[in-house]
N, C-alpha and C positions, 0 to 999 in steps of 0.2 A: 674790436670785437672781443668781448667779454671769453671766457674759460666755456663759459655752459654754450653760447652760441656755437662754437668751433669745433662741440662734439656731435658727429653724427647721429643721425634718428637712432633709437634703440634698436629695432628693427630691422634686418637686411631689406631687399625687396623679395627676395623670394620666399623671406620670411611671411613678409607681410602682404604676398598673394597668396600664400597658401590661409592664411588667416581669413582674408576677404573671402575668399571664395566658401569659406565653412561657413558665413553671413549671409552671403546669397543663394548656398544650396542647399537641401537639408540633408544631402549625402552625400561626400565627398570622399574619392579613393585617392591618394595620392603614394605613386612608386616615387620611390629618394634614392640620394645617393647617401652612404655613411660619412656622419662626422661632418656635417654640416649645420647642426642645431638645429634640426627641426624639432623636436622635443621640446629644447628648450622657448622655442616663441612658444609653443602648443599652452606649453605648464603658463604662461605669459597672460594667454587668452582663457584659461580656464580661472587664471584666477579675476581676470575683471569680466568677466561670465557669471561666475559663483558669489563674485562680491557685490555683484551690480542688484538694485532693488528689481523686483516683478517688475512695474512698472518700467524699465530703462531694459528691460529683456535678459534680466538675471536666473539664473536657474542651477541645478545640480550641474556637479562634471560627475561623471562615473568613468576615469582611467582603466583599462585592459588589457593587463600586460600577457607575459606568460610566462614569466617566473618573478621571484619573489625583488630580487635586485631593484629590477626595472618598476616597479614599484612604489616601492623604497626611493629610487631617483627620482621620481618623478612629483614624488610627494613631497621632496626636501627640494627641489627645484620651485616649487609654486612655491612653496613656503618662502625663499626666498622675494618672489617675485609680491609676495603679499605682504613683507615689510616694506617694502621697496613702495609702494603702490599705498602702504598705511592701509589697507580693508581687510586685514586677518585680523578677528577676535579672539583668537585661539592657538598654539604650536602644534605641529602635527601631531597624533597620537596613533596608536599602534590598536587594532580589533579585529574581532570576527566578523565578517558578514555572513549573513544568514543564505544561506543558498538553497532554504530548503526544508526540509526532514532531515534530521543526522548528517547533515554538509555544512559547514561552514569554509569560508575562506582568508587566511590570513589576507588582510586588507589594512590603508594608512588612510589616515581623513585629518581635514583641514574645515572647522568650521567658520566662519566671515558673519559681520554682525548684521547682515542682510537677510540671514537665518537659511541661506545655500549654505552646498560644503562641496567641499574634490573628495571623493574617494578612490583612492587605487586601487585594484584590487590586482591580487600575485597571482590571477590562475582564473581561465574563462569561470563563467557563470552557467548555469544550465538556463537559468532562466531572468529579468530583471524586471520580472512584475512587480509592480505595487514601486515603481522606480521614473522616476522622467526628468527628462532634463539632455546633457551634451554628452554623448558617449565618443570617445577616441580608444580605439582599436587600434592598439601600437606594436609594430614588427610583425602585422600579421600574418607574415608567409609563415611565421616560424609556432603558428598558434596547431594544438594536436588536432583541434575541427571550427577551423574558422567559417564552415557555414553556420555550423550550429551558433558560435557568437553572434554571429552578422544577423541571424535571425533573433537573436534575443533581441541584438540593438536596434532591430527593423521597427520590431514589435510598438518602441517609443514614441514613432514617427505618426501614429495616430491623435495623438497629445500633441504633438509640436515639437518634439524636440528634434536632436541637433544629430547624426552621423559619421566621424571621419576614421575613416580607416586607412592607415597610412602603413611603408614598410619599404623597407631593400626587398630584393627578390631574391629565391631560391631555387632557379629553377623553371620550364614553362610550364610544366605539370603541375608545380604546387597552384594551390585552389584560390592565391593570392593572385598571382601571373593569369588566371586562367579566368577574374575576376576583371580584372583590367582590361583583359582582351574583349571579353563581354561587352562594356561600356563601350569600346572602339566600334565596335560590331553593331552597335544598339540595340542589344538584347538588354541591357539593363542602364534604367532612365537616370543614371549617375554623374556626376561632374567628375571628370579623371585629368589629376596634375601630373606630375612628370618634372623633379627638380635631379637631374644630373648635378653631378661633381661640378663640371664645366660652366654649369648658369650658376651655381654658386659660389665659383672662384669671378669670375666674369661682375657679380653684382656685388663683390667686396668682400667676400670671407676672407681671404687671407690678409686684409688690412686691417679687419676688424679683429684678425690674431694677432698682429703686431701691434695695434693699440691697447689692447688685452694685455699684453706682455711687455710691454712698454719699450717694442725696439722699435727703430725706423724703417717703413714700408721701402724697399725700391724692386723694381721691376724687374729686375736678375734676383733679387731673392726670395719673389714671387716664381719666378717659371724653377729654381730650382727646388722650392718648399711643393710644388706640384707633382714634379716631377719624384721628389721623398716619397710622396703620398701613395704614388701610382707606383713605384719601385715597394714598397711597405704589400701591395697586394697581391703584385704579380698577374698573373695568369687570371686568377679574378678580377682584377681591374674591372673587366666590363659588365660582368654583375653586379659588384660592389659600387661603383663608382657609378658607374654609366646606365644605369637600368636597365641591363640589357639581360633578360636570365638565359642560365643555358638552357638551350634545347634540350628535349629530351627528357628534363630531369634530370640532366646529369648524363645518365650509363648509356653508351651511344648501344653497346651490345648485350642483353640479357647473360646473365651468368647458366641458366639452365642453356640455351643454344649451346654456351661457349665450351659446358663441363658435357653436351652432346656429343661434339666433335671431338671432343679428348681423346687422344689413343695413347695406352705409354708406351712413350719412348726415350731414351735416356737424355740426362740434361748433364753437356759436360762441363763443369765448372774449375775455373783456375781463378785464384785470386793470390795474386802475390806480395810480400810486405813491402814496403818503401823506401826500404835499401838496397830491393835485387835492383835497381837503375845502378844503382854504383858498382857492381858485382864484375868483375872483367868480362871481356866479351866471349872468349872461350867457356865461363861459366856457364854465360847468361844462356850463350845458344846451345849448350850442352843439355843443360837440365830443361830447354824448352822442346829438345830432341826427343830427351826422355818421357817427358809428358806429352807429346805425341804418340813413340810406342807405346806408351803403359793406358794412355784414354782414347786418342782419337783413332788411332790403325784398327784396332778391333772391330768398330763399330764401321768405317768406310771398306773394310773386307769383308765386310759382310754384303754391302749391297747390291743388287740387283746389274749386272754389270749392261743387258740391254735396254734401261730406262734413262732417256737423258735427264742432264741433273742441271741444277741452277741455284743462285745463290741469294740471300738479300744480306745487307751488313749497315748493322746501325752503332755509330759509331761511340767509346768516350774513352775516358783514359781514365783520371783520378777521381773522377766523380761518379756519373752512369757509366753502364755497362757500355761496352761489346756485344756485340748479338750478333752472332752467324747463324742465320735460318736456312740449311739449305731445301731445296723442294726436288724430287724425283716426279717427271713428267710419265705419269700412268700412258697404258695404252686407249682405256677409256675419258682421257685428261684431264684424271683426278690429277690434285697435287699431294701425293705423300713426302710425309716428313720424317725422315728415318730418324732425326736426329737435334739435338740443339747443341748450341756452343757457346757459353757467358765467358769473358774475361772483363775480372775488374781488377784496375791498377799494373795494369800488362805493359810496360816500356811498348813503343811506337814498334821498333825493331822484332823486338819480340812479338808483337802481332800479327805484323808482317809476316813472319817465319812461319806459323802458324796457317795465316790468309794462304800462300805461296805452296806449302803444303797438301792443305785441301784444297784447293782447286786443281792443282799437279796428278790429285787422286781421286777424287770423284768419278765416278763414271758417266763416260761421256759428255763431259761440261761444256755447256752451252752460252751459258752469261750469267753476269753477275750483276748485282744494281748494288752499290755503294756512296752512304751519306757523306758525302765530298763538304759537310759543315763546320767550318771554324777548323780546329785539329783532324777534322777527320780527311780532308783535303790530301795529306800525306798515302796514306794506305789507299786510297782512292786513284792517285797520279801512280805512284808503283804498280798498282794492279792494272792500269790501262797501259803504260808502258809497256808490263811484259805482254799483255795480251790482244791487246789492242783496240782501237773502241768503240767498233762492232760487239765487242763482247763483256766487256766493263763498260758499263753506264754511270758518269759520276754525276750523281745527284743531288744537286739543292733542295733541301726538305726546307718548305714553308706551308704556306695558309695555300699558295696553289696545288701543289703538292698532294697534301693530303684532301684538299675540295675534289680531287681529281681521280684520288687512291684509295683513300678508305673506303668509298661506296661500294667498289670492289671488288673491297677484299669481305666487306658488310656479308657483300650477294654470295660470295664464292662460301661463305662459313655456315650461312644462310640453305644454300644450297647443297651442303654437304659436296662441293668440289674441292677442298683443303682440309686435312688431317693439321689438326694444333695439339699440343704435347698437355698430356695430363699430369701437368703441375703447378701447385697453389701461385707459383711466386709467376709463370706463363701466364695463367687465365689471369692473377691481378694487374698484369699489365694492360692485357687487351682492356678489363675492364675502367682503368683510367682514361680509355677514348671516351670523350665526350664532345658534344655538340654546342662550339664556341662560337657565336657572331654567325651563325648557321656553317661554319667548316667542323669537322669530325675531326679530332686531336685530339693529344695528351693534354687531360686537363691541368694535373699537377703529378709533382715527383713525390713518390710514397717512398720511406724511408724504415728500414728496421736493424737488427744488430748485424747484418750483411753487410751492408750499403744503401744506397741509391738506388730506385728506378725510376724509371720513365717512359713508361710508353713499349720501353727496347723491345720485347717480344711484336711486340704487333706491331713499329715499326719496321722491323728486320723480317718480317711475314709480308707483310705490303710489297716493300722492296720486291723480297723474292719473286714472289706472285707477280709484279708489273713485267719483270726482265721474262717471265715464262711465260708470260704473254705478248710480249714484243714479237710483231712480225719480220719484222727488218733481222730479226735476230738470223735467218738464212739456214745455212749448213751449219752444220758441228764442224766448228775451226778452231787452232788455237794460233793468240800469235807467240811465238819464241824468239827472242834477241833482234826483235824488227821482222820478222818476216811469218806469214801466215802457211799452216798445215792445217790437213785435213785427219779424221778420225781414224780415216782408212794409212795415212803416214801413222799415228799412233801404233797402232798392230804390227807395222812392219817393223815399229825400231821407238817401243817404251822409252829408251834411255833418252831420247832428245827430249821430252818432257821433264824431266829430272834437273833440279835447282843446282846449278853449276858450285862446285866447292870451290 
C-alpha cells in the first residue's frame, strides 16, 4: 500500500455530514462543539462551490462572521484549500462591501476562474440584495441580531441558493439556542445537526491531531488529550463542548430582585497573610481573640436575643472564601440577616475558633448547615462533635444539592421571605448562580484584587435557609462535651456554653 492510499479521507465524518446535509437542504442550523474544525471543512466546500462551473452547481459563498478576525480566517483557510484543489485564480484580497448608502463593510474575497468568489465579510449585512449564492452564518449566537442576518440570508433562498447557520451556544435565550429549539418543535422547516465534542473525538479528531502533528495515536493518549480539553473549560464544558447552553441565559437570579432585597448590614471581613499559619499558637489564637472583640461581639450584642438564630457555612481556605450567613427566625418567618462573615486564607484552627465563638453566642441557636466538601469536612466534624447532629448538618454540596436548594432559596428572595446584605461583592455572588444541565449553580469563580469567589454568599444563604427550615430541627438544644441541654439550662448557668480554656 503505497504513502497516498494509507492517508485517510480528507474529511472526518462529521465533517463530511455536516457538508452533505448543506446539499441536501437549502437550510441547515447546526449547534457544534469548539475546536473541532468545523470551519475549516466549511472554507473546504465553499471553495469547490465557488470554483465549480454553473453548470456542476457552482455559485458565490458570502461568509458572516461577526468580527473582523474570523473573517480574515476564514478567507485564508479557503485560500488555502483553493491551492490545494488548483481552482483559485486569484490570492485573497482585502475590500469594501457595499451595504448600502454610507455603509460599507470591511470584507476578504477570493475570486476562482469559474467567475464565483468567497467573500467574508467582518460584520452582519443589513441587507444582501442584488447577492446569491451559499451564505454560512458562522458563530451565530454570538451575532448582535442574528434575526436580522438570518433574514437577509432567507431572502436568497428564492433564487436557489444555499443557508448554514452554524455556532457553539450562548446560553438558551440567545436567539441562536432559541432557533434550534424552533426546528425541534417544527415551528421552522429547517434541517438541525448537533456535532458535540464526543462524535467528534468518537469519529477520529484526535487521530487526525496526531497525524497533524506527527506523533503516534494510542488510546491512553486519547482519553488523557480529552480529558486536557474538558479540564481547559471547566464548568463550561457542557456549553462549550457538549451543546448544551445554559439555562436561563446565564443569571439564574435578576440583579434588580436581588439589589430589592438588600438591606445594609455589615460585612465582616478577615483576611489574613500566609505566614500567620506559622505564627505560635498563642499568637494565632490571641489576635483571632482580638478580632472577635474588636468585629464580631459588637454586632452579635446587638441582636435580638428572642429570635432564634441559625447558621449556613460555606467552606475554603486558600482559595474561595468562608462564608458564615447567619439568619434570625422572625416571628412572621421572615429570615433576617443581621449580619455576614467572609475569611479568606484563615488557618483551619483559626476558623474554628471563630465558628465555636458564634454559635457559643448567637441567640438561641438552633442549627447550623455546614459544606462538609474536601477540606471543609474538618470544621464540619468539630461543630457536630460539640453539638451534635441534630443540629449541625454536614453537607455534601453537589448537582443534588443545589437541584434540591436553590429553587428555594430562588422562592424565599422571590418572595421577600430572606433579607441579603447590600453589598457589590454579596449580590455578585448570588448572581454567578446560573442554570447548568438544568441544576441552579455557581457557574464560575469571578476573581479581582481580593481574591476568589464562588458562589460563597449564596451558598452559605442556601445552607442557612435549608437548616431553618428543617423540621426535625425540634427544640432549641445544645449539645456540650457529649451531652444535650436545653435553652431554658442556657439561662440558668451561661457559663456551661463557654469554649473550655
Amino acid at each position: 500500500m503505497s504513502a497516498a492510499e494509507a492517508l485517510p479521507e480528507t474529511l472526518l465524518p462529521y465533517q463530511q455530514r455536516l457538508l452533505e446535509a448543506t446539499r441536501e437542504h437549502q437550510v441547515v442550523v447546526c449547534e457544534k462543539s469548539r475546536r473541532i474544525g468545523a470551519t475549516w471543512a466549511i472554507a473546504a466546500d465553499a471553495v469547490l462551490s465557488a470554483g465549480a462551473e454553473r453548470s456542476a452547481g457552482g455559485s458565490d459563498v458570502l461568509y458572516i462572521g461577526y468580527k473582523v478576525d474570523l473573517a480574515r480566517e476564514f478567507v485564508d483557510t479557503a485560500a488555502m484549500w483553493g491551492r490545494a484543489f488548483h481552482l483559485a485564480a486569484e490570492e485573497s484580497q482585502e475590500f469594501l462591501f457595499s451595504d448600502g448608502p454610507d455603509r460599507d463593510i470591511q470584507a476578504f474575497r477570493i475570486r476562482f476562474a469559474s467567475g464565483f468568489k468567497i467573500v467574508a465579510l467582518s460584520s452582519r449585512p443589513r441587507s444582501l440584495r442584488g447577492h446569491q449564492g451559499y451564505v454560512v452564518i458562522d458563530e451565530a449566537a454570538f451575532h448582535d441580531d442574528l434575526a436580522e442576518v438570518l433574514k437577509a440570508a432567507l431572502a436568497l433562498l428564492i433564487w436557489g441558493g444555499r443557508v448554514l447557520v452554524i455556532s457553539t451556544h450562548d446560553g438558551t435565550e440567545n436567539p441562536f439556542a432559541e432557533l434550534c429549539e424552533d426546528i425541534r418543535a417544527g415551528k421552522r422547516p429547517f434541517e438541525l445537526l448537533r456535532i458535540p465534542f464526543e462524535d467528534a473525538v468518537r469519529d477520529g479528531l484526535y487521530r487526525r491531531i496526531c497525524l497533524a502533528r506527527g506523533i503516534a495515536w494510542s488510546a491512553e493518549g486519547e482519553v488523557a488529550w480529552v480529558q486536557e480539553i474538558r479540564d481547559f473549560y471547566g464548568e463550561d464544558a457542557g456549553e462549550e463542548l457538549d451543546c448544551i447552553p445554559r439555562d436561563g441565559g446565564g443569571k439564574y437570579l435578576p440583579r434588580a430582585l436581588l439589589e430589592a432585597r438588600a438591606v445594609p448590614r455589615p460585612v465582616l471581613r478577615l483576611a489574613l497573610p500566609s505566614e500567620f499559619v506559622d505564627a505560635p499558637e498563642d499568637t494565632r489564637v490571641r489576635e483571632i481573640d482580638e478580632w472577635i472583640a474588636e468585629h464580631l461581639a459588637p454586632v452579635v450584642e446587638e441582636l435580638p436575643q428572642n429570635l432564634r438564630s441559625f447558621l449556613g457555612e460555606d467552606f475554603g481556605r486558600s482559595g474561595d472564601l468562608t462564608t458564615l450567613w447567619p439568619l434570625l427566625l422572625d416571628r412572621d418567618l421572615t429570615r433576617l440577616t443581621p449580619f455576614l462573615v467572609e475569611l479568606r486564607n484563615v488557618p483551619f484552627t483559626s476558623q474554628w475558633q471563630i465558628v465555636r465563638w458564634l454559635l457559643e453566642h448567637l441567640p438561641r441557636f438552633s442549627g447550623a448547615a455546614f459544606d462538609k466538601g474536601v477540606n471543609g469536612a474538618y470544621l464540619a466534624e468539630v461543630a457536630r462533635q460539640r453539638w451534635g447532629s441534630d443540629m449541625i448538618a454536614e453537607v455534601q454540596i453537589g448537582e443534588p444539592w443545589y437541584r434540591a436548594n436553590m429553587p428555594i432559596l430562588k422562592a424565599a428572595i422571590e418572595d421577600g421571605t430572606i433579607e441579603l446584605i447590600a453589598d457589590a461583592d454579596v449580590i455578585d455572588d448570588f448572581r454567578t448562580i446560573e442554570m447548568i444541565r438544568g441544576v441552579p449553580r455557581p457557574a464560575k469563580r469571578t476573581k479581582d484584587e481580593k481574591g476568589q469567589r464562588h458562589g460563597d454568599s449564596a451558598i452559605a444563604a442556601a445552607l442557612a435557609l435549608a437548616k431553618s427550615r428543617d423540621d426535625d430541627t425540634g427544640p432549641v438544644r445544645f449539645a456540650v462535651a457529649g451531652r444535650r441541654v436545653s435553652t431554658a439550662a442556657y439561662a440558668d448557668d451561661p457559663d456551661l456554653f463557654r469554649t473550655p480554656t
